[in-house]
C-alpha positions as CSV (number, residue, x, y, z in Angstrom):
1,X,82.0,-133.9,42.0
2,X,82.5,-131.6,44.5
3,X,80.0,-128.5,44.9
4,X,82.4,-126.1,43.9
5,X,82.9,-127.9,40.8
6,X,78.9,-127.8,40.2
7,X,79.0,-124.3,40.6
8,X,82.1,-123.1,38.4
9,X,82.3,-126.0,36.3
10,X,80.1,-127.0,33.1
11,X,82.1,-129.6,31.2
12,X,81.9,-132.0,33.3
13,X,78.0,-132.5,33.7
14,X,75.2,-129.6,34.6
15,X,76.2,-126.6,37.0
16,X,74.7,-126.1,40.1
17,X,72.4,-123.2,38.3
18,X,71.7,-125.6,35.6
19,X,70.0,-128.4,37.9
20,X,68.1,-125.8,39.5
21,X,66.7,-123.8,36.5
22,X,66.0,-127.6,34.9
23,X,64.1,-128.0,38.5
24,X,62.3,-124.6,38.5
25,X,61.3,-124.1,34.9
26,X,61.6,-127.3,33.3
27,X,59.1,-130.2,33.0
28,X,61.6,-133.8,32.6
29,X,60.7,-135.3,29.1
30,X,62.4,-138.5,29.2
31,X,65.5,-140.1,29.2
32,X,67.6,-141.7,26.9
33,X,70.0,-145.4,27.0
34,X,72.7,-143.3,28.5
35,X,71.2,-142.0,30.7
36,X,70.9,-138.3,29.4
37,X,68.0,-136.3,30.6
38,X,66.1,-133.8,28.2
39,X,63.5,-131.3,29.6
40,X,61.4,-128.6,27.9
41,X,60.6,-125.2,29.6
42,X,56.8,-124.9,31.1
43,X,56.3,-121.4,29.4
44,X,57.5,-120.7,25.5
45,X,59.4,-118.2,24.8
46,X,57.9,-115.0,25.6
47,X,56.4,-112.4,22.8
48,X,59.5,-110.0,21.6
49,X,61.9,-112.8,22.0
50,X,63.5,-113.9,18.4
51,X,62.1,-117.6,19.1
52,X,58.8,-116.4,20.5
53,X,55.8,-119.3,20.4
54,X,58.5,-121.6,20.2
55,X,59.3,-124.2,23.5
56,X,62.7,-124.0,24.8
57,X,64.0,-127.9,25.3
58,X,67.7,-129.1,26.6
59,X,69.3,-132.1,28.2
60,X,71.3,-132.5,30.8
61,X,74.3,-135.2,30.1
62,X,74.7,-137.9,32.5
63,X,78.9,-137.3,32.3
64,X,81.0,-135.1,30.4
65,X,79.0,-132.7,28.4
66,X,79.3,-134.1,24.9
67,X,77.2,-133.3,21.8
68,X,77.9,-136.4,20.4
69,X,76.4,-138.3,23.5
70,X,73.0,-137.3,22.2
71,X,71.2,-140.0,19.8
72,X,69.9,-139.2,16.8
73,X,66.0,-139.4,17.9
74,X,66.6,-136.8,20.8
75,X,68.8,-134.8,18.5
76,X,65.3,-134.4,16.4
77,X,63.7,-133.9,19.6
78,X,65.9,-131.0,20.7
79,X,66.0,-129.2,17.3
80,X,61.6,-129.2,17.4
81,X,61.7,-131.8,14.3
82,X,58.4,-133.6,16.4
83,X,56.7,-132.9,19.4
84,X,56.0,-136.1,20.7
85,X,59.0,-137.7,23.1
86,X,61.2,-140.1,20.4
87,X,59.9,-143.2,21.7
88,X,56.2,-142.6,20.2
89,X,57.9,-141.4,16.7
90,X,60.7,-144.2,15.8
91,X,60.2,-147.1,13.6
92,X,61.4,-150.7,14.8
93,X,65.0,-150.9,15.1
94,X,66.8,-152.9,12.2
95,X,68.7,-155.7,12.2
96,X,71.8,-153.7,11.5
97,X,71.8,-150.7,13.8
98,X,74.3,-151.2,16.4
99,X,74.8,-148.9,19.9
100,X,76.4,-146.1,20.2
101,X,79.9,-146.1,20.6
102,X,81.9,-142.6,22.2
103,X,83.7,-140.3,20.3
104,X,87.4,-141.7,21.5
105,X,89.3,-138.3,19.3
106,X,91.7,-137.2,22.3
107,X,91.3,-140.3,24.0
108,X,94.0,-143.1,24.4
109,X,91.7,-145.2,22.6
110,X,91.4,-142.7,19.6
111,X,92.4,-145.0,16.2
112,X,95.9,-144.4,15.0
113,X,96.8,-145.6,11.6
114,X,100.1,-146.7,10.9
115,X,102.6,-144.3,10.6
116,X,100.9,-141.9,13.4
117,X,103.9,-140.6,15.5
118,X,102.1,-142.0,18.7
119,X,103.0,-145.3,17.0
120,X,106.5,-144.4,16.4
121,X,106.4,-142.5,12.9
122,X,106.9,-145.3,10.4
123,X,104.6,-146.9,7.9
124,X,105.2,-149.2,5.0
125,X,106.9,-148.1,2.1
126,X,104.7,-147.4,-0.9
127,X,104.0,-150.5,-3.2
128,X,104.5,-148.8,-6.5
129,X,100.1,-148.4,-7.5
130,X,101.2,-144.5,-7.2
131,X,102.8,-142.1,-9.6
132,X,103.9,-139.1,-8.5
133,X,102.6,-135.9,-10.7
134,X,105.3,-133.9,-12.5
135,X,104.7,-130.4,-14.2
136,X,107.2,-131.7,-17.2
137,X,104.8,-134.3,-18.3
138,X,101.8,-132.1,-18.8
């Protein structure tokens, strides 16, 4: 991206002001499979602020700034759930977890069920299981 687009730009990854604050007042926690960063702030929140005490945290997306990019453990991380970086709080993984997979909604590989109209309008007829309600029959 182009440095005009870092500086007037924040869907597409971290402004030019962003980079620099996460340099100046941030401290890099960690970093996560998709290669998102999260920092916290060195100083809380001053006194007379609404979250005084509490530490200011945030990530910076590697791509398109996407909430859903963020896994659940760092989600916990960012919200103050635990102090510790996810890695030291998680149990094992299990069997059945699989990776994350994007959020495709506005992509050309969003799902389309029969009958959408980016799959030419038509779907099956009805197979008779369904009755339609009428205000005669009470």
């Amino acid at each position: 991206m182009s440095i005009l687009g870092k500086i007037f730009t924040w869907w597409n990854g971290a402004t030019f002001g962003t980079m620099l604050d996460s340099a100046r007042h941030g401290v890099r926690v960690g970093e996560d499979a998709q290669g998102n960063v999260y920092f916290r702030a060195k100083q809380p929140y001053p006194k007379g602020h609404p979250f005084a005490g509490r530490e200011r945290r945030w990530v910076i997306y590697n791509g398109a700034n996407d909430a859903s990019r963020v896994p659940a453990e760092w989600h916990g991380w960012l919200h103050g759930n635990f102090d510790g970086v996810p890695e030291s709080n998680l149990p094992p993984p299990r069997v059945w977890e699989v990776d994350f997979t994007p959020n495709a909604t506005g992509t050309s590989a969003a799902y389309r069920p029969q009958g959408a109209l980016e799959r030419g309008g038509h779907r099956a007829a009805a197979t008779g299981d369904y009755e339609a309600w009428s205000p005669d029959q009470g």
